[in-house]
N, C-alpha and C positions, 0 to 999 in steps of 0.2 A: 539443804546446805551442802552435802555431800553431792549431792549431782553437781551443781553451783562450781564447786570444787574442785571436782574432775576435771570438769568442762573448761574453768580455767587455766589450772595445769597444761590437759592437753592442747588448747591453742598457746600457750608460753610456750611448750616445748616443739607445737610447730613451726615458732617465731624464730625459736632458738638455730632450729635445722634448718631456715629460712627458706619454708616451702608456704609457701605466699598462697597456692591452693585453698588453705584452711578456710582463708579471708573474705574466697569467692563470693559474689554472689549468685551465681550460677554458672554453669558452661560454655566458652566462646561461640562465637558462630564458626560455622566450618573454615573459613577464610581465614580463622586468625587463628587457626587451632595450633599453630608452630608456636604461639608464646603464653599459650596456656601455665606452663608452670616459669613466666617471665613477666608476671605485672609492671616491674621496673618499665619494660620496652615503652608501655603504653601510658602508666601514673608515676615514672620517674621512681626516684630512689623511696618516695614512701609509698608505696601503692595501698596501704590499708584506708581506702575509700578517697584518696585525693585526689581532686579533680583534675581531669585532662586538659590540657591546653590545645590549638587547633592545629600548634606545631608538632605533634607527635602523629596526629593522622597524616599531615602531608608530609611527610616522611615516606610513604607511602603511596598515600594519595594524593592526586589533583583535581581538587574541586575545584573547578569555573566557575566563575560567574555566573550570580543566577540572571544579574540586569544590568545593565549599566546604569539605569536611573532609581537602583533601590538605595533607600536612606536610611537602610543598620543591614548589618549581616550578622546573622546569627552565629552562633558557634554550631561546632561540628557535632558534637554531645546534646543539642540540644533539639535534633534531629535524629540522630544515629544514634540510637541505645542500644550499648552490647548489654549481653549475662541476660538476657531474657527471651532470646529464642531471634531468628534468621528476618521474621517480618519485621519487626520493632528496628532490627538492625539497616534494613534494605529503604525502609517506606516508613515516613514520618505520619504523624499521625496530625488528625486536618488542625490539632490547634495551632502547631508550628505554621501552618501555613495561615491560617484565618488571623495569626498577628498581626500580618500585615495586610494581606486580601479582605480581611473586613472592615476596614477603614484604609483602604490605599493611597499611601504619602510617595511622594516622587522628586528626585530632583529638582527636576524644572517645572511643575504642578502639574502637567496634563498627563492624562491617562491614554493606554492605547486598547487597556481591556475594560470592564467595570471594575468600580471603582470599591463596591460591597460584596462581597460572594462571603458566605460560612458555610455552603455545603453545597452538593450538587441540586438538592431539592430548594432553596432559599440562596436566592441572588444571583444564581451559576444562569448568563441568559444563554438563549437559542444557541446552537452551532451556526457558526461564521457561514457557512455555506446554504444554509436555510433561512439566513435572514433579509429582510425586501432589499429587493433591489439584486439578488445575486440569483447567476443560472449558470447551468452548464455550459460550459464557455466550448465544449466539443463540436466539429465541423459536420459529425457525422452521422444520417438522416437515420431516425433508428427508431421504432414502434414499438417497445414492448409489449403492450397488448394485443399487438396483430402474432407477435412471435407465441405467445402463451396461451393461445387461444387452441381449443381442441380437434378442429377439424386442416391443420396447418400440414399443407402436401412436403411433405418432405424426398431424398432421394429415390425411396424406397416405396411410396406409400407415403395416407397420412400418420400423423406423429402428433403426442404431445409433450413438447419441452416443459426442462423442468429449468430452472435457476442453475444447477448445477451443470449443464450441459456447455455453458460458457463460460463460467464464473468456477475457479477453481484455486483454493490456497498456492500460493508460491511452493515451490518444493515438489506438488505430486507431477508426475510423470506417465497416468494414466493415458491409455488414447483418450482423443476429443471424439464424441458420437457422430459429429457432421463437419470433418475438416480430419487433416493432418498435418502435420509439419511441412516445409519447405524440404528440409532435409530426409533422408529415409528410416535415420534414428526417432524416439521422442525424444525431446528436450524438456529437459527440468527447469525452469527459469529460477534462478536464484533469486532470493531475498536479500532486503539490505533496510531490516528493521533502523529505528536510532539506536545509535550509541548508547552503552550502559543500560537498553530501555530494559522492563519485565518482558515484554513480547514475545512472544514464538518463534521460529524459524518461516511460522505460516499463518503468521499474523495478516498480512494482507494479499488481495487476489491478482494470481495473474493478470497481465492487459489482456486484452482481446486483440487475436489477431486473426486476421480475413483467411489465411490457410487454415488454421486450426479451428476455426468455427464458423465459418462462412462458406469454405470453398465447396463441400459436399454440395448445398443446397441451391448454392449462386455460383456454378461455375461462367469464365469469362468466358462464354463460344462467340466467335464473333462467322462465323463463315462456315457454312457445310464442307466445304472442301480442304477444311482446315480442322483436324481430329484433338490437336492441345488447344486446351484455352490459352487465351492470353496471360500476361504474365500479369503478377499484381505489383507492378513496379512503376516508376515514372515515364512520363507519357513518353519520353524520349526511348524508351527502352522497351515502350511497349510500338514503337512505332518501327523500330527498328525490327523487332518480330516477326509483322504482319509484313514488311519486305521481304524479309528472309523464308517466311512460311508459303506465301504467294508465288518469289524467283525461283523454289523449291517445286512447288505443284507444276508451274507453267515447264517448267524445264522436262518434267516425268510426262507432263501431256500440253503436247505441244495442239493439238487437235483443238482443244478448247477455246486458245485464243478466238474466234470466229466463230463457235456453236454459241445456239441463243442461249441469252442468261437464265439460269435454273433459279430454283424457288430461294427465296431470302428474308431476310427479318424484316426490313425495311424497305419503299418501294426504289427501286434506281432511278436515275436520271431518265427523263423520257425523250424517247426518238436521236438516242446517242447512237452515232456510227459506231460498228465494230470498233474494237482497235487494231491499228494496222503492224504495231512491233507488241515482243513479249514487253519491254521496257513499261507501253503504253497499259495493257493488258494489266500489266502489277500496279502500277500508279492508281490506274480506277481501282480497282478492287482494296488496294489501300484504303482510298479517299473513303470509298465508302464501309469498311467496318470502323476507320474513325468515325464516322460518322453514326455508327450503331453507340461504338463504346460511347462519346463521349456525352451524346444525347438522350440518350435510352439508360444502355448499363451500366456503365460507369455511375450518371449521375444519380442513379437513383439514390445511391448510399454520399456519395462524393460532393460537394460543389466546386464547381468547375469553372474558370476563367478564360476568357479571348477563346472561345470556340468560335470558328468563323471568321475569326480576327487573326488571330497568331498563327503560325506556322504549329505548334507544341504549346498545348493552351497548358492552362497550371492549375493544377489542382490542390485546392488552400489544406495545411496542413490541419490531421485529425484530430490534434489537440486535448486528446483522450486526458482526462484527469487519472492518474495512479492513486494519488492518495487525499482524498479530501479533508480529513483534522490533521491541519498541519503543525498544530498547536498540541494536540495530544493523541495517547493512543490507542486505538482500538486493536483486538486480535481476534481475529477470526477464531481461531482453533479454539479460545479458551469457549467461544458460543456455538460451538458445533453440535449442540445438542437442540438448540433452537433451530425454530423450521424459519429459513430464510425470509418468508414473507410474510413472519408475524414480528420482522424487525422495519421490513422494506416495504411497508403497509400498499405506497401507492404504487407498485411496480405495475400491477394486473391492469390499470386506466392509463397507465402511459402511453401516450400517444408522441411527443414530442421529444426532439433530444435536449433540449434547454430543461427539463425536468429535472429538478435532483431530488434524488431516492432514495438516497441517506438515511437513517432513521433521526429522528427530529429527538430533541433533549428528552421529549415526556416520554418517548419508548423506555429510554435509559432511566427513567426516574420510577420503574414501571419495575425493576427489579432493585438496584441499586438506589435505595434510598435510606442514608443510615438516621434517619428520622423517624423511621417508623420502626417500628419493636419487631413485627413480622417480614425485614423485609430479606428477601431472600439470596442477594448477593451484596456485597460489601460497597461504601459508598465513599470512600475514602479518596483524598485527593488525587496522591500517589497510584491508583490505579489508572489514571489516564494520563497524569502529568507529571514531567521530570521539574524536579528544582535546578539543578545544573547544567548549564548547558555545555551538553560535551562537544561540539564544535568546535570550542574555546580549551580545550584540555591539551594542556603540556607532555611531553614525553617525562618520564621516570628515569631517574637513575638510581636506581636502590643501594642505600648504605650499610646494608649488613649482608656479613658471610654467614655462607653454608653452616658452619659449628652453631652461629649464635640460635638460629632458627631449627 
């Protein structure tokens, strides 16, 4: 009764001092720690447990929209629990979301995802990019198992590639093992995770590009008598090259015009006269390392249009995919302890570029699955998916001064 006592006094007398503190039920998250001893800001003038309305967050904050065909919106509180620590605060827990994704009600009745999901293991289907009917929509002819294979001649000798040799988180700025940059600096390519997401800085992987991991192995020679490859640009610029590389040579050796043609990749035109001007001289010699590039090396990687027909055939654009769950997110960084090919099962039998190599839902349910008692990484909705879409998010104007905070 005496403790009882106390106990009560001294919260009267912290009521009295109006240090709202006593009342807590825990410590804010760091973001809100300016009104730690200011409950008012957040539960209004009774802050002794009275509920928040969603006008006090957006004060602050602007939550978007999570759909335009969702039929309730939740409150803000009923997602975002402060006084119990930063996760609870950031990431909802899957019931608030299985309210509605377990029986999903819509506007206008039709659905654009399923219509049942309560967890990643139970309802959650395939990834969009793995299911029939979908391939890699990329231009560009490309073997993984010919690349990953052990006895594969590289610059120097042979080599065995590993995954990382082309595949590298956004952000590092390591050399590439078989290429370099265009420029004589490295380049860091920046990142540009979603908005508000959890993700990294190096959530997802650089593209691939032909200088930085291609050019070592596949440089574009088109001509002995020509020591730069060609450039890896459009054919208009790589035509323009092979004039200016040629009216260069012919002009330092003029002798040549008329000596018999030396060794070459491809066979030349048979029982062609000399030619009689340097003009004539660079024009063949043109004609035919396009005729290397565009049928030989170029195309091996490339597909190629109007060779033969057009003046400057076109080469259909690479179409490379950057990021395939465009719906949720993955981060590299947080699995860099995992050995890339026991996520990318079928990399090593790749043979086509229409392959996607993704890892399939069952990898991810292989860790992440909060159904099972043992399982070893958190299976939570919020780990892969935003509820707001911040695309739609307003600018702020904040209503309180410096003193009050």
């Amino acid at each position: 009764m005496i403790a009882a006592a106390i106990g009560l006094g001294w919260l009267g007398w912290r009521a009295v001092a109006r240090d709202e503190t006593a009342f807590s039920s825990g410590p804010l998250n760091s973001h809100h720690a300016s009104f730690e001893k200011d409950c008012a800001a957040c539960h209004g003038q009774r802050a002794g447990g009275s509920t928040i309305n969603d006008q006090a967050c957006l004060t602050c904050h602007d939550g978007p929209v999570h759909h335009e065909q969702q039929t309730s919106t939740p409150k803000c509180v009923d997602c975002h629990i402060e006084h119990i620590g930063a996760r609870q605060l950031l990431g909802a827990g899957d019931n608030t979301c299985v309210a509605c994704h377990g029986d999903l009600k819509t506007k206008d009745g039709k659905h654009t995802v399923a219509a049942q999901i309560t967890s990643l293991a139970s309802g959650h289907p395939e990834f969009i990019p793995l299911r029939p009917g979908h391939s890699d929509p990329g231009t560009i002819k490309f073997n993984h198992k010919v690349h990953l294979r052990k006895d594969l001649k590289g610059p120097n000798g042979n080599v065995q590639m590993e995954c990382g040799d082309c595949h590298q988180p956004t952000g590092i700025s390591q050399p590439w093992p078989y290429g370099k940059p265009e420029s004589a600096e490295i380049k860091a390519v920046e990142t540009s995770p979603s908005p508000r997401s959890l993700v990294s800085t190096r959530a997802h992987m650089q593209p691939v590009n032909f200088y930085e991991h291609c050019s070592s192995c596949h440089p574009l020679l088109v001509d002995k008598r020509i020591a730069q490859p060609a450039p890896h640009k459009k054919p208009e610029v790589v035509i323009g090259f092979l004039e200016e590389q040629f009216r260069a040579y012919i002009a330092a050796h003029p002798e040549d015009r008329k000596s018999p043609p030396g060794s070459q990749w491809i066979p030349r035109v048979k029982d062609a006269p000399s030619p009689q001007t340097a003009d004539e001289w660079v024009r063949r010699r043109v004609e035919e390392a396009e005729r290397l590039l565009w049928s030989k090396t170029c195309a091996e990687c490339h597909a190629i249009d109007g060779v033969g027909v057009s003046p400057v055939p076109e080469v259909r654009k690479a179409n490379l995919t950057a990021r395939w769950l465009q719906h949720g997110n993955f981060d590299h960084a947080a699995h860099s302890a995992v050995e890339c090919k026991s996520c990318h099962t079928k990399v090593n039998e790749s043979e086509k570029t229409s392959d996607v190599l993704i890892p399939g839902i069952e990898n991810c349910r292989a860790c992440h699955n909060s159904e099972k008692a043992n399982s070893s990484a958190s299976g939570d909705c919020f780990e892969c998916h935003q509820y707001h879409d911040w695309t739609r998010e307003k600018p702020r104007h904040g209503s309180l001064a410096i003193p009050h905070s």
